[in-house]
N, C-alpha and C positions, 0 to 999 in steps of 0.2 A: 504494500500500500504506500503511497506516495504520503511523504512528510508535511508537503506543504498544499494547499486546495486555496483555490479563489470561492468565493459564495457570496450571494445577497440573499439580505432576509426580510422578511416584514415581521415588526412585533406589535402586536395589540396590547396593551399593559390595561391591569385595573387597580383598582382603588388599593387596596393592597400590598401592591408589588412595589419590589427595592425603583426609585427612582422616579417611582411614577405620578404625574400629575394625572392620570386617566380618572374620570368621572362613570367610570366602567363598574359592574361588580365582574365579579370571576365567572358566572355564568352568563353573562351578556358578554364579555371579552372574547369566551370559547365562541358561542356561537358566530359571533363575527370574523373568527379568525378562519370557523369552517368554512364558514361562507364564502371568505374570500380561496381560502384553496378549490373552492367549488369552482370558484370564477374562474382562477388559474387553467383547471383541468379545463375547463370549456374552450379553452383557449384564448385567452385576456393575456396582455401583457405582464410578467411576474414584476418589471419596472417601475411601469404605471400605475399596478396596484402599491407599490411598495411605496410611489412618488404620492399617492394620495392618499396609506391607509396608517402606515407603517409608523408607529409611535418611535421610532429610533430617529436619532441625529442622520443614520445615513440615506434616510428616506430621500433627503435633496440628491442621491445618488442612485436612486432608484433601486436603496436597499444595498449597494455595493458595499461589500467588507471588507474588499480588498483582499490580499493575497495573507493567512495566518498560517502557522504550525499548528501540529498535533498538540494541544495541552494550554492552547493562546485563550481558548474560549471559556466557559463554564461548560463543567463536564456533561449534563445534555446534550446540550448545544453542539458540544466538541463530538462527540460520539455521534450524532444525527447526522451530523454533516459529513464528517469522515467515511461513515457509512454510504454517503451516496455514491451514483455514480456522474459521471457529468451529463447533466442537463435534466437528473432527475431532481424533482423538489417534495420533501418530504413528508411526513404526516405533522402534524399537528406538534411540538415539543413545547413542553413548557417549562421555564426554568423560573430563577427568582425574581425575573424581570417583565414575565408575564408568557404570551402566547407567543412563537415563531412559528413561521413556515420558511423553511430555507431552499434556494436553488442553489445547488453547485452547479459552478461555471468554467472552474478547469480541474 
């Protein structure tokens, strides 16, 4: 397995979660977050969701994370992604910072 993966993600954060200003509870967060993998699968841009849903900073990026190592993420997070293969975008993973869906992208 390759050391280093590029990925973007979208995160839905709620009310709860490390960082978050989301006005979300944890069950209105999930279902949004399904929704949007729903969109993804139909074939929606994973960018442009990410440019318009994605509670992270890198949403101006369309989700881009840019290029990390094995171990750079929170261990969810790190493991989902690692797991993918390219161009697949994952299920649902939720870590302390709320809901992701991630596409790896190399």
């Amino acid at each position: 397995m390759s050391e280093q993966i590029q990925a973007s993600h979208v995160l839905v954060s709620y009310v709860d979660a490390q960082n978050s200003s989301s006005l979300l509870t944890k069950a209105e967060a999930l279902e949004r977050i399904q929704d949007l993998k729903s969109q993804v699968l139909s074939g929606m841009s994973f960018s442009e969701i990410a440019i318009e849903f994605s509670d992270c900073p890198s949403a101006e990026k369309g989700g881009d994370l840019g290029e990390f190592s094995r171990g750079a993420m929170v261990k969810a997070f790190d493991m989902a992604a690692f797991a993918l293969e390219v161009d697949e975008v994952s299920e649902v993973v939720e870590t302390e910072f709320g809901y992701h869906l991630i596409h790896r992208t190399t």
